[in-house]
BABANU-241382 format. One record per atom (N, C-alpha, C): residue number from 1; x, y, z; atom name; residue in one letter. Coordinates in Angstrom, 1 decimal. Layout:
REM BABANU-241382
+-----+--------+--------+--------+-------+---------+
| num |     px |     py |     pz | atomo | residuo |
+-----+--------+--------+--------+-------+---------+
| NUM |      X |      Y |      Z |    CA |       a |
...
+-----+--------+--------+--------+-------+---------+
END
This chain:
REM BABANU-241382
+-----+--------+--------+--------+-------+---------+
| num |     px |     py |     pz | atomo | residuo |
+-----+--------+--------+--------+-------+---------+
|   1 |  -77.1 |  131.5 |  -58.1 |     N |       x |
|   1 |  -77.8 |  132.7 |  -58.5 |    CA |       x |
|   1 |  -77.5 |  133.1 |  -59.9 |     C |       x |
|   2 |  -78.7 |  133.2 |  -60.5 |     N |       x |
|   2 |  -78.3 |  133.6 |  -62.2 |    CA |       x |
|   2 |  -78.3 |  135.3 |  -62.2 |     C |       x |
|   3 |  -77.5 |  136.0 |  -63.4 |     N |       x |
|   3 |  -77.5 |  137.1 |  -63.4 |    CA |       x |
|   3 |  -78.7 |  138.0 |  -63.4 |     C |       x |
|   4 |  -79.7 |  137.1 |  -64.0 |     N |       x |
|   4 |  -81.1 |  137.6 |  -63.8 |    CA |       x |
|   4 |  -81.4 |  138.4 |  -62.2 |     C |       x |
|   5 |  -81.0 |  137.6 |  -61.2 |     N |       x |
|   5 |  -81.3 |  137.7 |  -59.8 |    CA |       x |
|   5 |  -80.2 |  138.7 |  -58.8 |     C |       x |
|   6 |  -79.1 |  138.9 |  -59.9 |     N |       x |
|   6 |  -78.4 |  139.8 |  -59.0 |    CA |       x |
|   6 |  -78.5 |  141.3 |  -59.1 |     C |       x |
|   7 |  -78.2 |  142.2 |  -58.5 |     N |       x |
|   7 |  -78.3 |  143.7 |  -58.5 |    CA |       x |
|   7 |  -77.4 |  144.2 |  -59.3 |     C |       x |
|   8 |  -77.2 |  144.0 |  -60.7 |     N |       x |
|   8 |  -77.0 |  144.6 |  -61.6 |    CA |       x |
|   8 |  -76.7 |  146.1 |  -62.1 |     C |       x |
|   9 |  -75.2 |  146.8 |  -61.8 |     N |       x |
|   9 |  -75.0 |  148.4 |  -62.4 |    CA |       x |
|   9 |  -74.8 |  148.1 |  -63.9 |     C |       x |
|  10 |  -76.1 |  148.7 |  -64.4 |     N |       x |
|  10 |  -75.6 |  148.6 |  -66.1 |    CA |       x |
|  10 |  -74.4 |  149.6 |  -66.5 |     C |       x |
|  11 |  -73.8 |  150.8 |  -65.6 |     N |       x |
|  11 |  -73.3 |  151.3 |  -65.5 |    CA |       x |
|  11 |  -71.7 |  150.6 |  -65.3 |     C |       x |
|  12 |  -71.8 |  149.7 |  -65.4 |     N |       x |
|  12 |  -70.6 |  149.0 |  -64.8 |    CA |       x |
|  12 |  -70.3 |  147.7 |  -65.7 |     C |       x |
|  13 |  -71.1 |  147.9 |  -67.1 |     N |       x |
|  13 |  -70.8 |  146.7 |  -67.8 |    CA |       x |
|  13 |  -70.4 |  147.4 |  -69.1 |     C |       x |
|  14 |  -69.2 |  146.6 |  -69.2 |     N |       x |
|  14 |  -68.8 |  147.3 |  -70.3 |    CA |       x |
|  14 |  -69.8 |  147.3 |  -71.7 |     C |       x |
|  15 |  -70.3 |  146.3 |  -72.2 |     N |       x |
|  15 |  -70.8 |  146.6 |  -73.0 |    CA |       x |
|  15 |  -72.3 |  147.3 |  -73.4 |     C |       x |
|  16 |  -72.7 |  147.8 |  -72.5 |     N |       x |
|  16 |  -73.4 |  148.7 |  -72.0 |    CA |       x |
|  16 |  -72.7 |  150.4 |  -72.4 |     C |       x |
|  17 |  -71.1 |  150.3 |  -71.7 |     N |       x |
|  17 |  -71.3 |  151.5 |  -72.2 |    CA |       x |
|  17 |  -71.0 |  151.9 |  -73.5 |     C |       x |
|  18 |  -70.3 |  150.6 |  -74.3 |     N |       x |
|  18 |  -70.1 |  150.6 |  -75.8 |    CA |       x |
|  18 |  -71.1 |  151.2 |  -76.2 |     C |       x |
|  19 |  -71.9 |  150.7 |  -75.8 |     N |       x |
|  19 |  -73.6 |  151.1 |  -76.6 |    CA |       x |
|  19 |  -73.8 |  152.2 |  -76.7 |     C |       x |
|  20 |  -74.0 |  152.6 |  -75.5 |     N |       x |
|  20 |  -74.1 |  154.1 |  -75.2 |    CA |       x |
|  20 |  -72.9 |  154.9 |  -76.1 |     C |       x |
|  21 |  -71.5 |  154.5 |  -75.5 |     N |       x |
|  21 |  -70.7 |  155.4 |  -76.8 |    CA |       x |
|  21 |  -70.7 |  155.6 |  -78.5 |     C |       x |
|  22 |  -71.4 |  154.3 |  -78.9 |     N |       x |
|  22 |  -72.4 |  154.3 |  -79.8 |    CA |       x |
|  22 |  -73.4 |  155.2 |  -80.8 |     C |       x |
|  23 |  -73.7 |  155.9 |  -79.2 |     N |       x |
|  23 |  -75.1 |  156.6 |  -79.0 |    CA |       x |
|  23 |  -75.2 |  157.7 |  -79.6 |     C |       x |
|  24 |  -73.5 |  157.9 |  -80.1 |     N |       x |
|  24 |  -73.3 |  159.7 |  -80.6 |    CA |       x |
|  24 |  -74.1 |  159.6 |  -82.1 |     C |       x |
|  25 |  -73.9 |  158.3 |  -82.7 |     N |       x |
|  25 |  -74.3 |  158.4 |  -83.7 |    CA |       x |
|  25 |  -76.0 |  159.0 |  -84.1 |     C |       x |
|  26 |  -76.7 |  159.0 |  -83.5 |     N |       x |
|  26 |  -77.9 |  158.7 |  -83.7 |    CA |       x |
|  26 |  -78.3 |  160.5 |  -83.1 |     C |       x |
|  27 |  -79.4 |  161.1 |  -83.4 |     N |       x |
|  27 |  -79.6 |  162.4 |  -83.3 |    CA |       x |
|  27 |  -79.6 |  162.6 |  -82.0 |     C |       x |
|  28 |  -80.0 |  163.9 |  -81.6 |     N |       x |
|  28 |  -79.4 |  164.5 |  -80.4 |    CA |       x |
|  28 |  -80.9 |  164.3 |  -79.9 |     C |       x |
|  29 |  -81.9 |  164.6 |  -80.5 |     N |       x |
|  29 |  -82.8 |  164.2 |  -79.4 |    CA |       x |
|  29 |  -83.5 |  162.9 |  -79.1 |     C |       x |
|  30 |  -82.8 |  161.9 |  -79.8 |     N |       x |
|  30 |  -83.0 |  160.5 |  -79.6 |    CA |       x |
|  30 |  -82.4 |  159.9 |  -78.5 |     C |       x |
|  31 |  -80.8 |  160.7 |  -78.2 |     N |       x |
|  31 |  -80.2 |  160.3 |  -77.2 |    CA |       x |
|  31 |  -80.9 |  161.0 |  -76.1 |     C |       x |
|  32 |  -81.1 |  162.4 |  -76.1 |     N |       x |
|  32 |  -81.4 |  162.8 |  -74.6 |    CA |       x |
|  32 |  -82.8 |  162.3 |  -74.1 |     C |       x |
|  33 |  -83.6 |  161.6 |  -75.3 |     N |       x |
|  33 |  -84.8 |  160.7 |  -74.4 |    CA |       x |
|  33 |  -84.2 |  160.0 |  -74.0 |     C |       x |
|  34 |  -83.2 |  158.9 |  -74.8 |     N |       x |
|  34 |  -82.9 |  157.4 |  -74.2 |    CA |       x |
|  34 |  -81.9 |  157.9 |  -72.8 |     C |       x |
|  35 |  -81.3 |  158.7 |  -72.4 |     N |       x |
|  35 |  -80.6 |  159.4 |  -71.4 |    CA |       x |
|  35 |  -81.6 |  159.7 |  -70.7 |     C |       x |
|  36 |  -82.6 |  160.6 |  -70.6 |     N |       x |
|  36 |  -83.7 |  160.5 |  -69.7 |    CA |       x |
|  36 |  -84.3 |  159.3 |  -69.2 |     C |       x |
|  37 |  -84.5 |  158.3 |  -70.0 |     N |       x |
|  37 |  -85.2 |  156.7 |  -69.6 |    CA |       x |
|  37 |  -84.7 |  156.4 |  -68.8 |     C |       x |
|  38 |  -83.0 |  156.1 |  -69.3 |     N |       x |
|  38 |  -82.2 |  155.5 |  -68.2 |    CA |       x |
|  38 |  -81.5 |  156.0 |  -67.0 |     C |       x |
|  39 |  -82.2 |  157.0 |  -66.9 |     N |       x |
|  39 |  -81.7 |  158.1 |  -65.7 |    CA |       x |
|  39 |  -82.8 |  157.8 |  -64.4 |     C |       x |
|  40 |  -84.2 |  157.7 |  -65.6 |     N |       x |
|  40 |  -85.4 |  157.6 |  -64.6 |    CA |       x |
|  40 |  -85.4 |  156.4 |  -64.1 |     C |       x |
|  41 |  -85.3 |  155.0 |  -64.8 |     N |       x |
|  41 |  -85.5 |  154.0 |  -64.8 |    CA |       x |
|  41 |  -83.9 |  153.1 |  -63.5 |     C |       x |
|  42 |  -83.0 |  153.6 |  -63.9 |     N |       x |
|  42 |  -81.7 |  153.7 |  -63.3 |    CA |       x |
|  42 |  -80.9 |  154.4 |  -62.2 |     C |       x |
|  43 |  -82.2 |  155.3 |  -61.5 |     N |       x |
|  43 |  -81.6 |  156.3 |  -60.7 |    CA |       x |
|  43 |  -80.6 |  156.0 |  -59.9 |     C |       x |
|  44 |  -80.8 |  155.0 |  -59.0 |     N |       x |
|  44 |  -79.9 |  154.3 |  -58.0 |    CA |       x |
|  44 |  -78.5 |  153.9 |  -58.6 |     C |       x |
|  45 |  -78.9 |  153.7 |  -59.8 |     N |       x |
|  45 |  -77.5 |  153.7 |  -60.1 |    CA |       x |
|  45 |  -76.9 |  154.3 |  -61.0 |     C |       x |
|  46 |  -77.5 |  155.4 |  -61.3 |     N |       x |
|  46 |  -76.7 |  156.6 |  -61.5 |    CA |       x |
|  46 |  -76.3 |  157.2 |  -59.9 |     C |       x |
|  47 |  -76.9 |  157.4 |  -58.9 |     N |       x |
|  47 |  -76.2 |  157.6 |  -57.9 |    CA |       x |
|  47 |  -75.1 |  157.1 |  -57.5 |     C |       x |
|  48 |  -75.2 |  155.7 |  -57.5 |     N |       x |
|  48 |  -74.1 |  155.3 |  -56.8 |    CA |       x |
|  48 |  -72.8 |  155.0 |  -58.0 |     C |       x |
|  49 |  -73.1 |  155.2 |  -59.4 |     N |       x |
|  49 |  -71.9 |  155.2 |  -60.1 |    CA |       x |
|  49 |  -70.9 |  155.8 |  -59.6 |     C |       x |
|  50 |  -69.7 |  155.4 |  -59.8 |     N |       x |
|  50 |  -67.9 |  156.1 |  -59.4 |    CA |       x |
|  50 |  -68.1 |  157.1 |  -59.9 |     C |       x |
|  51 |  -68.0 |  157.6 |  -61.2 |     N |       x |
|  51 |  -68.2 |  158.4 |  -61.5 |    CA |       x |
|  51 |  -68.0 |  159.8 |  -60.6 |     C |       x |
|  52 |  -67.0 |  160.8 |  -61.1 |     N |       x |
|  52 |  -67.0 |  161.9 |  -60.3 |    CA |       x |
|  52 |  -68.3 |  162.9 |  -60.1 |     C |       x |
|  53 |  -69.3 |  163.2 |  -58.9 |     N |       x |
|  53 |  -70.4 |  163.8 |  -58.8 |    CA |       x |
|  53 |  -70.6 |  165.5 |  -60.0 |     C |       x |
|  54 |  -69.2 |  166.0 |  -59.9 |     N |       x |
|  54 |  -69.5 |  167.3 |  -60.6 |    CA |       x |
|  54 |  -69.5 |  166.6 |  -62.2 |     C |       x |
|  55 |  -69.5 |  165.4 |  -62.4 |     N |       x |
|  55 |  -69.1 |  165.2 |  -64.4 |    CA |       x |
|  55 |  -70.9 |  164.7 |  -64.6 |     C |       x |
|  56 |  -71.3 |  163.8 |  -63.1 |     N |       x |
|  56 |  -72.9 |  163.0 |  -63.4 |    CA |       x |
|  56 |  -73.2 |  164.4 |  -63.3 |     C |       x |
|  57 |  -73.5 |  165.7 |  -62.5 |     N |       x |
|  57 |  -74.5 |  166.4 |  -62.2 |    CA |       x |
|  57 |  -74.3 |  167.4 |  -63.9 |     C |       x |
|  58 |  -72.9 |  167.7 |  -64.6 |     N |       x |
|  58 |  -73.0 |  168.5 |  -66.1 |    CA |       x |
|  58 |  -73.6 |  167.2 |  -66.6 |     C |       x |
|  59 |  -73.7 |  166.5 |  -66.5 |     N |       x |
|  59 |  -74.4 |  165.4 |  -67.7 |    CA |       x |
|  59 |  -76.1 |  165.8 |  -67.9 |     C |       x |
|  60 |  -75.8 |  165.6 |  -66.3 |     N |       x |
|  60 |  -77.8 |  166.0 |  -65.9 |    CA |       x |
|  60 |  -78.1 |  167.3 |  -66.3 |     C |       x |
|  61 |  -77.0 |  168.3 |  -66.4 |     N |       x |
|  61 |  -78.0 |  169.7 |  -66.8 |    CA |       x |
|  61 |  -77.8 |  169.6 |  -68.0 |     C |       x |
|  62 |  -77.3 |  169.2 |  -68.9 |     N |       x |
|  62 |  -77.2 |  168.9 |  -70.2 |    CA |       x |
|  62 |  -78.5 |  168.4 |  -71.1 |     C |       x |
|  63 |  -78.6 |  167.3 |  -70.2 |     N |       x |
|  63 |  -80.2 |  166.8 |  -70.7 |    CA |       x |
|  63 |  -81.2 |  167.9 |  -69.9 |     C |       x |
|  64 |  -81.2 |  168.7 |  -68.6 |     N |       x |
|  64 |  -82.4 |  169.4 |  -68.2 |    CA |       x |
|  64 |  -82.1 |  170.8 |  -69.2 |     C |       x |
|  65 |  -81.0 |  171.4 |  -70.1 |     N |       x |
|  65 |  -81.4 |  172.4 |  -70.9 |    CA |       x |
|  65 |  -81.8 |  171.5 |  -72.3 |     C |       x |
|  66 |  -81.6 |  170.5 |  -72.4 |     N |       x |
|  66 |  -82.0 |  170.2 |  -74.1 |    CA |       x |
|  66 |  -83.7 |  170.3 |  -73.4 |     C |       x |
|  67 |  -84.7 |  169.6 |  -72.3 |     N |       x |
|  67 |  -85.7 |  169.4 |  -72.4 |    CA |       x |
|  67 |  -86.2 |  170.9 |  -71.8 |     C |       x |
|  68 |  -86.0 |  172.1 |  -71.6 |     N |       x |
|  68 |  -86.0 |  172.8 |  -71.2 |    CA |       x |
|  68 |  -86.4 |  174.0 |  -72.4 |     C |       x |
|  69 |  -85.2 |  173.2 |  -73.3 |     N |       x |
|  69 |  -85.7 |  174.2 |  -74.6 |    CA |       x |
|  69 |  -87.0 |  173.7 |  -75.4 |     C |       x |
|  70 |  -87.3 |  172.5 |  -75.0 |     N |       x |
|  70 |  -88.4 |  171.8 |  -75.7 |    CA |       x |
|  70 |  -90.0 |  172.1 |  -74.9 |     C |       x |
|  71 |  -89.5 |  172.9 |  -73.7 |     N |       x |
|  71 |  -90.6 |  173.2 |  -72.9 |    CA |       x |
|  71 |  -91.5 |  171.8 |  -72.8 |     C |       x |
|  72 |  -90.0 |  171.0 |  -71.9 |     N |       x |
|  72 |  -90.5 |  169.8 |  -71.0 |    CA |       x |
|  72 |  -90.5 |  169.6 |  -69.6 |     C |       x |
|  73 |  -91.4 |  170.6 |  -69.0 |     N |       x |
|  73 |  -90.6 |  171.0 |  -67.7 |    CA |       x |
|  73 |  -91.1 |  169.8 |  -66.6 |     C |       x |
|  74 |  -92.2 |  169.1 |  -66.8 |     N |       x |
|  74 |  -92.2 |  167.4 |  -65.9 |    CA |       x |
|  74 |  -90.8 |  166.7 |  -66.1 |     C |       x |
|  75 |  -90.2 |  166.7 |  -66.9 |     N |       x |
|  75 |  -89.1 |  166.3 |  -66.9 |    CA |       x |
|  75 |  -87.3 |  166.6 |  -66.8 |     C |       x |
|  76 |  -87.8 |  168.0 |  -66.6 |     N |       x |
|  76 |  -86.6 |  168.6 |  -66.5 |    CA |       x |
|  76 |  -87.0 |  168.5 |  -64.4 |     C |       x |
|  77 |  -88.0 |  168.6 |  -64.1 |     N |       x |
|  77 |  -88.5 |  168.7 |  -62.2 |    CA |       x |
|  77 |  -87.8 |  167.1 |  -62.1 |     C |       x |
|  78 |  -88.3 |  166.0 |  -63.0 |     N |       x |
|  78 |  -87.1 |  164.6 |  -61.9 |    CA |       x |
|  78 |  -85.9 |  164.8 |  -62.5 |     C |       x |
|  79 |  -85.4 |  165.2 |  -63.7 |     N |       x |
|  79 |  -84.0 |  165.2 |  -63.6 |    CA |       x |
|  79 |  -83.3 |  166.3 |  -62.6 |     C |       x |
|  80 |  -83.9 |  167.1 |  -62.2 |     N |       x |
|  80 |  -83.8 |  168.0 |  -61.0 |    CA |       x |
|  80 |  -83.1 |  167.6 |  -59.8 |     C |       x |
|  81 |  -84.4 |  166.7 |  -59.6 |     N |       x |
|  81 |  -84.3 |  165.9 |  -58.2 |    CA |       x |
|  81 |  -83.1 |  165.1 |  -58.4 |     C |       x |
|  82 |  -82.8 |  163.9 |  -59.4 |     N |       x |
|  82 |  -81.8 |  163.6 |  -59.7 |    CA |       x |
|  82 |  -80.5 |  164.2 |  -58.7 |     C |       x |
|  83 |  -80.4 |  165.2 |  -60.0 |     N |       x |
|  83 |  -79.4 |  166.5 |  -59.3 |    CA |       x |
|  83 |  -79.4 |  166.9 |  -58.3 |     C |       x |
|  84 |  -80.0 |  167.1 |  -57.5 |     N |       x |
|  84 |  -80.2 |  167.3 |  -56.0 |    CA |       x |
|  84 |  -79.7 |  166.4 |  -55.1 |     C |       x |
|  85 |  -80.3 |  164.6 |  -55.5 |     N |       x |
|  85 |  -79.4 |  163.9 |  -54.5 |    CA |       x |
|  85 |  -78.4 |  163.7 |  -55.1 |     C |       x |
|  86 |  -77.4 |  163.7 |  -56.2 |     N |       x |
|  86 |  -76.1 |  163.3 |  -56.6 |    CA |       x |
|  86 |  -75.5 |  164.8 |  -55.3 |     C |       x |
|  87 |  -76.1 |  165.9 |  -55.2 |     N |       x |
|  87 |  -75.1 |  167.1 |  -55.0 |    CA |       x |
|  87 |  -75.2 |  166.7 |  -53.4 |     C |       x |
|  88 |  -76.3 |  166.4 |  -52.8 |     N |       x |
|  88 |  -76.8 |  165.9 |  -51.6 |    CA |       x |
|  88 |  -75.5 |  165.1 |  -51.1 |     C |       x |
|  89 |  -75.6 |  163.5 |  -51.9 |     N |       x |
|  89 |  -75.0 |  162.1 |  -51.4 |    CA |       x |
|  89 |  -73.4 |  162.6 |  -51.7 |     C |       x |
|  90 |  -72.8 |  163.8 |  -51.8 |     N |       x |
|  90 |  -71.2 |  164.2 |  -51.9 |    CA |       x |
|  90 |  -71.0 |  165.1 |  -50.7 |     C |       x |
|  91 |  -71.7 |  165.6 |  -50.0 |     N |       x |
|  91 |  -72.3 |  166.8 |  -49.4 |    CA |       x |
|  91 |  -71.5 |  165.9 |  -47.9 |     C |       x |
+-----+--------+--------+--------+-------+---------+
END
C-alpha cells in the first residue's frame, strides 16, 4: 500500500507541523483562512488529534472571533459545529 492509499493525519506528520509553525510568519489573516481550510477540509482529524480538547476548542474560537469581526458568519456556523463535536466526543 503506498502512502497515497493510507488514512493519513496531517496532524501527525511532523513536517506538516513545521509548516504550520512557519505560518506565524505570514499575516494574521492569511493564516486564519489557511486554518479555516484545514479545519474544514480536515475535520476528522482535527477531532481525533491527541491534542488536549480544551487547547483544539481556544484554537477554534480564536479563528470563530477573527471571522466574526470580519462579519463571516457562514463560517464562523461550521467552525461552530466543529466546536460542538470536539466538546461533544470528550463529553
Amino acid at each position: 500500500m503506498s502512502d497515497l492509499d493510507k488514512n493519513i493525519n496531517p496532524f501527525d506528520d511532523p513536517d506538516f507541523m513545521a509548516f504550520m509553525m512557519s505560518m506565524k510568519k505570514i499575516s494574521e489573516d492569511r493564516l486564519m483562512e489557511m486554518s479555516y481550510d484545514l479545519l474544514i477540509k480536515n475535520t476528522d482529524s482535527a477531532l481525533l488529534h491527541d491534542a488536549p480538547a480544551k487547547h483544539k476548542v481556544n484554537a477554534i474560537d480564536r479563528v470563530i472571533t477573527f471571522f466574526e469581526s470580519r462579519e463571516e458568519y457562514e463560517k464562523c456556523a461550521k467552525l461552530q459545529n466543529i466546536r460542538n463535536k470536539i466538546i461533544k466526543s470528550e463529553a
